[in-house]
C-alpha positions, 0 to 999 in steps of 0.5 A: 510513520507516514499515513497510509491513504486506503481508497476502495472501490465499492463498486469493484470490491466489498472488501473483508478484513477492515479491521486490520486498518484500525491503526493510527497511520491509515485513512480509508475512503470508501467510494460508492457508485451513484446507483448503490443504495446500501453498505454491509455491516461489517464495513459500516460497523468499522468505519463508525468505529473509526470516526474521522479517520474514516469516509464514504465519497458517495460518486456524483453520477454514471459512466464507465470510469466515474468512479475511478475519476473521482479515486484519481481526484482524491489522490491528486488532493492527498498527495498534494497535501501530504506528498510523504503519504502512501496510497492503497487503491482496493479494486480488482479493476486493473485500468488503475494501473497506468494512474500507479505507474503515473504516480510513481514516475512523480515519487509518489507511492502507490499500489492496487490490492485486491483485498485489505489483506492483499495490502503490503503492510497488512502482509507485512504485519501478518507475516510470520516466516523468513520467507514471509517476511521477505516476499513482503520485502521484495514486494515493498522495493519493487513497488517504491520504483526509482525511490528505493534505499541507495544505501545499507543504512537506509535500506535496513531502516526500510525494512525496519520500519515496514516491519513497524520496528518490531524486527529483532536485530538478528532477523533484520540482518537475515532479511538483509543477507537474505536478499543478497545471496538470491541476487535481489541487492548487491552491496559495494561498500555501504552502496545498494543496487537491485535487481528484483524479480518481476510482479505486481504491486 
């Protein structure tokens, strides 16, 4: 499974529910303002308990955006490295969303939560109902832009591996006719089309 980068901005969120990220396919990256001298417990506790999967980047000085510079730097390095990845950014701040929509024009995937448990996968994996698990569906392809599946196969692979491969067979077909008869995708043989509705990543 591709590795799911989550980048918080500290200065903007103190985020909840980190312990949904002790998995094996996430790297979290705390960024911390020049001027914040303490972490609460909960996020320190977590990530001691993630080692090295888990890392503070204490920001080098002031000014508006100094923080977001240094998230945009990160991504840049990651993505360089690991151009499979996907990124998380954590922040009510929405002046990340022109960088996202930059990224995505370069096939690279990103999105900005609001909380841990505002993430797509972490959605995904709390998800419980039909309709749940398609609102998380939905909100997976309009965020992947121009790389969304072109075809049935890939599509259903998608959704699968969204779900960690936990779908039985008869769900994934659901979500797929699902999808379908609200308009979402057309099929023309074993080729995809989309027409989403309109929200945020």
């Amino acid at each position: 499974m591709r590795t799911n980068y989550v980048l918080i901005d500290y200065e903007n969120v103190q985020p909840s529910a980190l312990a949904a990220l002790e998995k094996e396919h996430f790297q979290i990256y705390v960024f911390v303002g020049a001027n914040q001298a303490k972490v609460n417990y909960e996020i320190a506790d977590t990530l001691q308990r993630l080692g090295p999967k888990a890392s503070y980047v204490k920001i080098a000085g002031n000014g508006p955006n100094a923080l977001d510079f240094h998230v945009a730097f990160y991504i840049g390095q990651l993505a360089a490295a690991d151009p499979n990845s996907f990124f998380h950014i954590i922040s009510k701040d929405t002046g990340f969303d022109p960088l996202i929509a930059h990224l995505k024009t370069k096939k690279i995937y990103a999105c900005r939560s609001k909380d841990i448990g505002d993430m797509p996968i972490v959605k995904a994996a709390n998800s419980k109902s039909p309709a749940e698990k398609l609102e998380v569906v939905v909100a997976n392809l309009k965020q992947r832009g121009s790389s969304r599946p072109r075809t049935v196969k890939t599509l259903a692979s998608t959704i699968s591996s969204l779900f960690q491969k936990a779908l039985a067979e008869d769900e994934l077909s659901s979500l797929l006719k699902a999808l379908q008869n609200k308009g979402y995708v057309s099929v023309n043989e074993t080729k995809v089309s989309y027409s989403l509705p309109e929200q945020r990543c």
